[in-house]
C-alpha positions as a Markdown table, in Angstrom:
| # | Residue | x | y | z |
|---|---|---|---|---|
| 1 | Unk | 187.2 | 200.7 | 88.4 |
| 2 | Unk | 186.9 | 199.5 | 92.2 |
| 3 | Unk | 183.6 | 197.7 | 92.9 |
| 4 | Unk | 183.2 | 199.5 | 96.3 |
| 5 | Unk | 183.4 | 202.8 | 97.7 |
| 6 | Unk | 184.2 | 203.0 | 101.5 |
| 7 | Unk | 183.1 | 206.9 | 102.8 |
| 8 | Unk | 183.6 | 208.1 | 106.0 |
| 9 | Unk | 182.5 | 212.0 | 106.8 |
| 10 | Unk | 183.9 | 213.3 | 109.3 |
| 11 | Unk | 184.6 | 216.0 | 111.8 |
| 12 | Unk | 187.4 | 216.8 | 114.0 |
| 13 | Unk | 187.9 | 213.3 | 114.3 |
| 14 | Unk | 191.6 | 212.9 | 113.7 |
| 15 | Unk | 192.3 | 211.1 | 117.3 |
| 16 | Unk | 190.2 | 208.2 | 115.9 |
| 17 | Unk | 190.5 | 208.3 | 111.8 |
| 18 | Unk | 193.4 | 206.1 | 112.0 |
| 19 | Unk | 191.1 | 203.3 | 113.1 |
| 20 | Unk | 189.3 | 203.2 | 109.9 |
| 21 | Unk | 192.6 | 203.8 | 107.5 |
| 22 | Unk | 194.5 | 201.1 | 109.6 |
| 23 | Unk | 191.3 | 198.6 | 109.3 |
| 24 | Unk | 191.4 | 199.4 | 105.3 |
| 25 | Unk | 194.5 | 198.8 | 105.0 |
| 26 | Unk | 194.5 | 195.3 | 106.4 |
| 27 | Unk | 191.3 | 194.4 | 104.5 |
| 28 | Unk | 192.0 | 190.7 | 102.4 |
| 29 | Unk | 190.6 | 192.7 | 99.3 |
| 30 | Unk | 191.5 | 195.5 | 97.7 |
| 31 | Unk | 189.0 | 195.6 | 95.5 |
| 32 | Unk | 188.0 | 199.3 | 96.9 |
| 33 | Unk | 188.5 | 202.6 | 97.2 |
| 34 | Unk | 188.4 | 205.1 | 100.5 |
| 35 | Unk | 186.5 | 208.7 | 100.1 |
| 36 | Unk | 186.8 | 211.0 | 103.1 |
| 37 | Unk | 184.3 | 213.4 | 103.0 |
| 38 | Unk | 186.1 | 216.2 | 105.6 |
| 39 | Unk | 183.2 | 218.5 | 107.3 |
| 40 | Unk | 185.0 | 221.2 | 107.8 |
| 41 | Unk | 187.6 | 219.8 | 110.7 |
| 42 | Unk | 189.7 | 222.6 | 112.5 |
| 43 | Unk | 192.3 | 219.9 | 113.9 |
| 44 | Unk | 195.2 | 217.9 | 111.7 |
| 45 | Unk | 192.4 | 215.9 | 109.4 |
| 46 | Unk | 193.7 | 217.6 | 106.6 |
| 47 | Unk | 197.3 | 216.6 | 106.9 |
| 48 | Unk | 197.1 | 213.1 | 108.4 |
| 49 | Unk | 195.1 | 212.0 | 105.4 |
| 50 | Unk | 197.5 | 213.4 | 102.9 |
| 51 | Unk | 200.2 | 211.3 | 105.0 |
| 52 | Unk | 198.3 | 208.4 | 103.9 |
| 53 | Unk | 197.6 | 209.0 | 100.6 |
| 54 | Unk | 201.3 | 209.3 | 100.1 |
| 55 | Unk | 201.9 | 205.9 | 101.8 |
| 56 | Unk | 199.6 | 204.7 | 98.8 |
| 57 | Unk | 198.8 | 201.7 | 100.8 |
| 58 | Unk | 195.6 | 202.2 | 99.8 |
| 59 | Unk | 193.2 | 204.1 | 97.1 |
| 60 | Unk | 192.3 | 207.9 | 99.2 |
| 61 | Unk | 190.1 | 210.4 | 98.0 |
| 62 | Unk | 189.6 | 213.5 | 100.0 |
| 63 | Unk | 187.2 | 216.3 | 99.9 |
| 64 | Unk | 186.5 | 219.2 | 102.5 |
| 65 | Unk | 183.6 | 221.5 | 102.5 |
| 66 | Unk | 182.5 | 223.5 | 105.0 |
| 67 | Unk | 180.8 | 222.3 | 107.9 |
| 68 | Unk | 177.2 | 221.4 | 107.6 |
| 69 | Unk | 176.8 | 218.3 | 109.7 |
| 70 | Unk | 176.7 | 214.4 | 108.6 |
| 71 | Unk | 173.8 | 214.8 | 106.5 |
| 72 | Unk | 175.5 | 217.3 | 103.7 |
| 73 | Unk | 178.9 | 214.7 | 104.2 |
| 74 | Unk | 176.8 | 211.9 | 102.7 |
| 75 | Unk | 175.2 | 214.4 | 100.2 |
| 76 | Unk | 178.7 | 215.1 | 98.8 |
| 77 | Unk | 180.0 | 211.8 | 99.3 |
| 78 | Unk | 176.9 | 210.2 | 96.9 |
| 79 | Unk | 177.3 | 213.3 | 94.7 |
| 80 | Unk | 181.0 | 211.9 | 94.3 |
| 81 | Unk | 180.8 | 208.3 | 94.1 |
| 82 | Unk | 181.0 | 206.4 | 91.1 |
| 83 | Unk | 181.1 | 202.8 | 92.6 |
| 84 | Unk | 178.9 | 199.6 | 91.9 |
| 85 | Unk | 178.8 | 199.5 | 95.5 |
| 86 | Unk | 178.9 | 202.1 | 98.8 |
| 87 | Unk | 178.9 | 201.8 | 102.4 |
| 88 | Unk | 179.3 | 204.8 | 104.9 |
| 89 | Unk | 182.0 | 203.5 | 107.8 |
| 90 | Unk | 181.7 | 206.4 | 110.7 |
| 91 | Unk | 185.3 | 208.0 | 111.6 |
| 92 | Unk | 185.2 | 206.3 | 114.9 |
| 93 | Unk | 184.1 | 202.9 | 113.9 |
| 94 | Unk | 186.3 | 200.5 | 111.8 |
| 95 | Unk | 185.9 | 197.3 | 109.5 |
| 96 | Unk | 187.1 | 193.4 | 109.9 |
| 97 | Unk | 189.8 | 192.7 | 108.0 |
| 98 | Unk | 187.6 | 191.0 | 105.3 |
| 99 | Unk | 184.8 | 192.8 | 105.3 |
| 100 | Unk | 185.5 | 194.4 | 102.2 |
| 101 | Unk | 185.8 | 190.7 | 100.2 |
| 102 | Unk | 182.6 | 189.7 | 102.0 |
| 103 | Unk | 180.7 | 192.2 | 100.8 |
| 104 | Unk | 182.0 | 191.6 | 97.5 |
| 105 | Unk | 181.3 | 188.1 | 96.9 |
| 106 | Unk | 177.7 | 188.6 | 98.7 |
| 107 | Unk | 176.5 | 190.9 | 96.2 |
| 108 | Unk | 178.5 | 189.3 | 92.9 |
| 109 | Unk | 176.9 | 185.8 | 94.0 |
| 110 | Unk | 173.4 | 186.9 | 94.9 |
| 111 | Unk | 173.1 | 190.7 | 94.0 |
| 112 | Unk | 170.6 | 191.5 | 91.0 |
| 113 | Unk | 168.2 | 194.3 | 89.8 |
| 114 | Unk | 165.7 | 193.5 | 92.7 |
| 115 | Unk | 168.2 | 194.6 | 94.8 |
| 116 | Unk | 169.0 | 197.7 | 96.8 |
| 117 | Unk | 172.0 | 196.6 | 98.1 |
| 118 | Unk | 172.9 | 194.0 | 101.3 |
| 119 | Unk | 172.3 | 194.7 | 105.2 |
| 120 | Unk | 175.3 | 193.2 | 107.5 |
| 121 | Unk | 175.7 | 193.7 | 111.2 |
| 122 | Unk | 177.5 | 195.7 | 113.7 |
| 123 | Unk | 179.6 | 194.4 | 116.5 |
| 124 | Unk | 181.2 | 196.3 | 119.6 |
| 125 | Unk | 185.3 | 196.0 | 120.4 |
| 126 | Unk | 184.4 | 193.3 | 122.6 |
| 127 | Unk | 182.9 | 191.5 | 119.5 |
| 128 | Unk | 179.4 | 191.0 | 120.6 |
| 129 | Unk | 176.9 | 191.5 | 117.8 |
| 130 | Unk | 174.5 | 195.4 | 118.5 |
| 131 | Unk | 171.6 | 193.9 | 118.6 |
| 132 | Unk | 170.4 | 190.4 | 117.2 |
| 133 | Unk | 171.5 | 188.0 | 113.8 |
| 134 | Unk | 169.1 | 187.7 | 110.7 |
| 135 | Unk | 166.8 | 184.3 | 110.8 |
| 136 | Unk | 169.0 | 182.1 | 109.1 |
| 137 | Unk | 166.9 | 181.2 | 106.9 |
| 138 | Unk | 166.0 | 185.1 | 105.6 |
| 139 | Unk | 167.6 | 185.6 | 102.5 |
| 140 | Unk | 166.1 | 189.1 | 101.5 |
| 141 | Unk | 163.5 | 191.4 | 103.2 |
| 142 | Unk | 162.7 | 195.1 | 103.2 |
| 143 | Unk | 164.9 | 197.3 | 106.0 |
| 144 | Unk | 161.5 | 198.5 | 107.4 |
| 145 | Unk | 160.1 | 195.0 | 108.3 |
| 146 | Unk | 162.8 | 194.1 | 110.1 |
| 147 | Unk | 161.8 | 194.5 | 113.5 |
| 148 | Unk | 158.0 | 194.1 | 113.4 |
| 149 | Unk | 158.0 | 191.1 | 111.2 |
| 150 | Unk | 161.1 | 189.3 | 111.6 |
| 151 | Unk | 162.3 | 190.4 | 115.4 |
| 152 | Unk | 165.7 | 191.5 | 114.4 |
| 153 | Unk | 166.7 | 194.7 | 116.0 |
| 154 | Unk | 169.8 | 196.5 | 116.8 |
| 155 | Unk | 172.8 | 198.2 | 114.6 |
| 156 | Unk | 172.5 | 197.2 | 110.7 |
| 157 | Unk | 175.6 | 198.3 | 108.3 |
| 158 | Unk | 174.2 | 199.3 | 105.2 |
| 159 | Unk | 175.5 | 198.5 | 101.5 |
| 160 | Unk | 174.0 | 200.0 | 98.9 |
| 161 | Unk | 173.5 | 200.2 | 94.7 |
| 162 | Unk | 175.2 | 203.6 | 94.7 |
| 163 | Unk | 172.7 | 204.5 | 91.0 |
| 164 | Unk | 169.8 | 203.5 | 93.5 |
| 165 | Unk | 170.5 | 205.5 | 96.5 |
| 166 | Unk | 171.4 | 207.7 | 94.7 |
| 167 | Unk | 167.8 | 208.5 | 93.1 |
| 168 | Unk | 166.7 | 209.3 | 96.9 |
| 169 | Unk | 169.6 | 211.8 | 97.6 |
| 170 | Unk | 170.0 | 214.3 | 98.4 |
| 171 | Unk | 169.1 | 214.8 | 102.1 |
| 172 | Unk | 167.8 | 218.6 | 102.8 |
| 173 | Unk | 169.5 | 221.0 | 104.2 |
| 174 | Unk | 167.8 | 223.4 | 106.6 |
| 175 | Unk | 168.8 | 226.6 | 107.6 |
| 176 | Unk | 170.3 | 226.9 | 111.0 |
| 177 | Unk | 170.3 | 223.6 | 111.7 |
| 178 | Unk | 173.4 | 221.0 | 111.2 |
| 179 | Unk | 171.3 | 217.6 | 111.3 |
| 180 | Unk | 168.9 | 215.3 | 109.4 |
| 181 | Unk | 168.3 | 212.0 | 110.4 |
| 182 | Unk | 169.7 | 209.1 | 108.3 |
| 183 | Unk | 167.3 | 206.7 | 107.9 |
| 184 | Unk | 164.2 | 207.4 | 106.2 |
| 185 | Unk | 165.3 | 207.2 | 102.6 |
| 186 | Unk | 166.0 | 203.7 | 103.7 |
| 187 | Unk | 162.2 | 203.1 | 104.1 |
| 188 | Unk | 161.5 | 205.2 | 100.6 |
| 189 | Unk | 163.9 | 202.8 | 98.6 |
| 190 | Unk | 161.4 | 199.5 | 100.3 |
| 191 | Unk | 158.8 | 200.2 | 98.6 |
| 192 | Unk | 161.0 | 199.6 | 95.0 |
| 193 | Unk | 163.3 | 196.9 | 96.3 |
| 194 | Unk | 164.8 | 194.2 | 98.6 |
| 195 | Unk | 167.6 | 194.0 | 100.9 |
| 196 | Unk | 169.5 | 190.8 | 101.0 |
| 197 | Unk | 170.6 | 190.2 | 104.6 |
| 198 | Unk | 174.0 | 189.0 | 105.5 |
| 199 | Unk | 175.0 | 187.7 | 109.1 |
| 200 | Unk | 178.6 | 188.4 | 108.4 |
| 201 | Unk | 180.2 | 191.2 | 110.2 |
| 202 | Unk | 180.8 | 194.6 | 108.3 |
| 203 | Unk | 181.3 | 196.8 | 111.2 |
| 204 | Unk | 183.2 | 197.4 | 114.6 |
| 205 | Unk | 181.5 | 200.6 | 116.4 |
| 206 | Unk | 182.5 | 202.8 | 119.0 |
| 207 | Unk | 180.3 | 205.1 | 120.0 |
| 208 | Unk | 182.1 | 208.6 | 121.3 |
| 209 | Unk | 181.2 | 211.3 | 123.4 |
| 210 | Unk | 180.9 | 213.9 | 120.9 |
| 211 | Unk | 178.9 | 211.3 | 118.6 |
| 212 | Unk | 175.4 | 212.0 | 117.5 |
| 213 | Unk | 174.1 | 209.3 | 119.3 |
| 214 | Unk | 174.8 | 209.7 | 122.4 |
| 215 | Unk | 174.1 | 213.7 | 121.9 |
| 216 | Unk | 170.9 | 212.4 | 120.4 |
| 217 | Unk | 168.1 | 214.4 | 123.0 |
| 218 | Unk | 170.5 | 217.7 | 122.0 |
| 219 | Unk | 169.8 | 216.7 | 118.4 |
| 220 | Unk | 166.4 | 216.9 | 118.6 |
| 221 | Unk | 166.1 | 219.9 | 120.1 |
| 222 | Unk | 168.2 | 221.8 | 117.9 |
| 223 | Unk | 167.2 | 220.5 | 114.9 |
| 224 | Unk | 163.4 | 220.5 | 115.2 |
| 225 | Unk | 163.2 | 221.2 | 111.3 |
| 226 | Unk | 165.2 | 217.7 | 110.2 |
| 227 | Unk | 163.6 | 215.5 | 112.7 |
| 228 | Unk | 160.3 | 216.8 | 111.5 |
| 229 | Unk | 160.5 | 216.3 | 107.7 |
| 230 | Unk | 162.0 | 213.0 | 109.1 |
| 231 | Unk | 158.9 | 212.0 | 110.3 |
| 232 | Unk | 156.8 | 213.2 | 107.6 |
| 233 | Unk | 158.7 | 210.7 | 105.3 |
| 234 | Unk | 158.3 | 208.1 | 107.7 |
| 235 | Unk | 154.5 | 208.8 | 108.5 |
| 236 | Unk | 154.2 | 207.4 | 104.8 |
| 237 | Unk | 156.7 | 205.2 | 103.8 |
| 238 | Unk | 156.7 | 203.2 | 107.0 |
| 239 | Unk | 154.3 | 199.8 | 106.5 |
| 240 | Unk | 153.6 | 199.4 | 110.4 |
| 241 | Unk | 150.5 | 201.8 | 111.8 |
| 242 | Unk | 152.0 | 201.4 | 115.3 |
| 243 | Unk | 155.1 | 203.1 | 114.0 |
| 244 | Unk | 153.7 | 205.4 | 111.7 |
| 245 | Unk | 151.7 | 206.8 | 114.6 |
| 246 | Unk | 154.6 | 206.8 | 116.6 |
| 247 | Unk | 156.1 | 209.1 | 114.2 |
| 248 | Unk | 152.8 | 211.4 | 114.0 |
| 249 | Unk | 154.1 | 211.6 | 118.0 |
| 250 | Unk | 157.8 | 212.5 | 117.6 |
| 251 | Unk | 156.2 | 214.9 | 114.3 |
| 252 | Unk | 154.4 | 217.1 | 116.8 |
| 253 | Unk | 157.1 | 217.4 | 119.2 |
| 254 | Unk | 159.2 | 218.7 | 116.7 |
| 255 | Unk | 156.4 | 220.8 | 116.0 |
| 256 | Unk | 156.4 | 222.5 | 119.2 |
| 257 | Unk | 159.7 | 223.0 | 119.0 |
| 258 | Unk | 159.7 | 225.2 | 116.0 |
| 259 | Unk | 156.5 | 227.0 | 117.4 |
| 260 | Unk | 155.0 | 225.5 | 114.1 |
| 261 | Unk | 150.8 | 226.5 | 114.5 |
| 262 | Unk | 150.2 | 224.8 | 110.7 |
| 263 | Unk | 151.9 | 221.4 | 111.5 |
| 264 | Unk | 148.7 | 219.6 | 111.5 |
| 265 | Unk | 147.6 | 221.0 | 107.9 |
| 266 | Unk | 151.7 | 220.0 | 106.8 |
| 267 | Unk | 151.3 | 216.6 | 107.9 |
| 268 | Unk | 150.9 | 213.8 | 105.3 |
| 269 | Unk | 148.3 | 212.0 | 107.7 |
| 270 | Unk | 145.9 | 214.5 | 109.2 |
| 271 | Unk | 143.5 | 212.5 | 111.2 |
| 272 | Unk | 146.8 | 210.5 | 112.6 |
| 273 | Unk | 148.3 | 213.3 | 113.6 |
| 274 | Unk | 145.4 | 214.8 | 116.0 |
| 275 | Unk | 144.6 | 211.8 | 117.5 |
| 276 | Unk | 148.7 | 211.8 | 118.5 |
| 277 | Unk | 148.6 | 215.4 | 119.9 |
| 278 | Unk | 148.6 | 214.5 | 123.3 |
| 279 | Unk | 151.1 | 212.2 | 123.5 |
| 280 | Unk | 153.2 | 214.7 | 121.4 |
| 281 | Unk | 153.0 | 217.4 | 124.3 |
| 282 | Unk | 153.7 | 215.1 | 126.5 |
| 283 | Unk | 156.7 | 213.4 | 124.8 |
| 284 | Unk | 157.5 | 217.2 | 124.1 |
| 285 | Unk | 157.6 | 217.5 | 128.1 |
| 286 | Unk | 159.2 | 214.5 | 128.5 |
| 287 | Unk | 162.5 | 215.9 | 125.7 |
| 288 | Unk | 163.0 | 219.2 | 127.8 |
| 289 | Unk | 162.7 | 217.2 | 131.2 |
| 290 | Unk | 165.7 | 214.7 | 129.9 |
| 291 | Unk | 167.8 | 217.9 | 127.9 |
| 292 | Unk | 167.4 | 219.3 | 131.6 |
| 293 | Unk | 168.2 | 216.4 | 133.6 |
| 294 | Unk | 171.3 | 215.7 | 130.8 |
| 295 | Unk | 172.8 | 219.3 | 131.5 |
């Protein structure tokens, strides 16, 4: 069995996909295998993938499902894979050509029970690093103190213990709505366990128009239900009160949103949450003014 699963949901993306299948198949090891998780894709995704898997340059699996949005493509892809190892590589980003061997031999030399899985970084086309390195002398920390305690911010590529993520999957799926923000089981799974951080590169993004984050204000306004629960999470899990009351904030704009008169009993910190209720109207104000500046 491969050590690593590479996923990559995706959606209408078949302009771009060839970045990440060309990237694999350059990669120093092979000692991996590549799930697309299909979201439903109207264009050629269906037939350009089976052109690869009949190249058999490298290991494909493909699944469609209907569309849902890039929450419900991780759900199926961790529902799938059967891995040591995982790491989600967008279909309009791509990975260094030994990426895959450095993830490898990071975790088989220093990977262990207490740990989650590793954080690498991101870099742009141009090769500048999204953000800033790890201290180099920070071996292992928890995803959620990066910023506050060590003053690393910016894009981090995640690798994770696929029977460990697993146990915080999956993400929920709301009604109407086609997105839940990533992250927060990320902060649930620091409170059992340690990253070990990696200043090698795992990742070359390229953010596209029709990309969730730069759609990110029409996001949140159309998916008031995610973003919410979101923040509930967060409102808990998170070890910062600054944060944690800036998530009370964003918690009671979403609130608005869905016309939701109970949000104060539904939140998970009570007294937070009403002190925040003016700066949520305001950072309420402040979403429409941008979604109406935006279009």
């Amino acid at each position: 069995m491969k050590t690593l699963t590479v996923f990559t949901p995706t959606y209408n993306r078949a302009y771009c996909l060839h970045q990440v299948y060309e990237s694999l198949c350059r990669q120093t090891s092979q000692d991996f295998l590549w799930l697309v998780i299909d979201d439903g894709s109207t264009d050629e995704t269906n037939d350009l993938v089976a052109s690869w898997k009949k190249e058999a340059k490298i290991e494909i699996h493909y699944h469609y499902k209907e569309n849902g949005g890039m929450h419900t493509g991780h759900n199926v892809a961790y529902s799938l894979i059967d891995t040591e190892l995982n790491v989600c590589i967008d279909s309009d980003d791509y990975m260094p050509e030994d990426a895959v061997e450095l993830i490898i031999k990071k975790w088989k030399k220093e990977g262990g029970n207490q740990f989650a899985g590793i954080l690498g970084l991101d870099i742009d086309k141009n090769g500048n690093v999204i953000g800033t390195k790890f201290p180099e002398d920070l071996m292992h920390c928890k995803y959620s103190e990066l910023k506050r305690k060590h003053g690393v911010v910016g894009d981090i590529k995640f690798v994770y213990k696929t029977d460990i993520i697993k146990k915080y999957m999956p993400y929920p799926v709301f009604k109407g709505e086609k997105f839940v923000p990533l992250g927060y089981p990320y902060a649930l799974i620091d409170k059992n366990y340690d990253m070990l951080c990696s200043n090698e590169i795992y990742c070359i993004v390229e953010y596209q128009p029709d990309g969730s984050t730069k759609n990110i204000i029409k996001q949140y306004i159309n998916n008031p239900k995610g973003f919410a629960h979101e923040r509930k999470k967060l409102m808990v899990a998170w070890p910062f009160f600054m944060d944690r009351f800036r998530f009370s904030i964003h918690y009671i704009s979403s609130s608005i949103f869905l016309k939701n008169k109970n949000f104060i009993k539904e939140s998970p910190r009570k007294i937070m949450t009403v002190f925040a209720i003016p700066f949520g109207v305001l950072l309420h104000l402040y979403i429409l003014y941008l979604n109406k500046k935006n279009t």
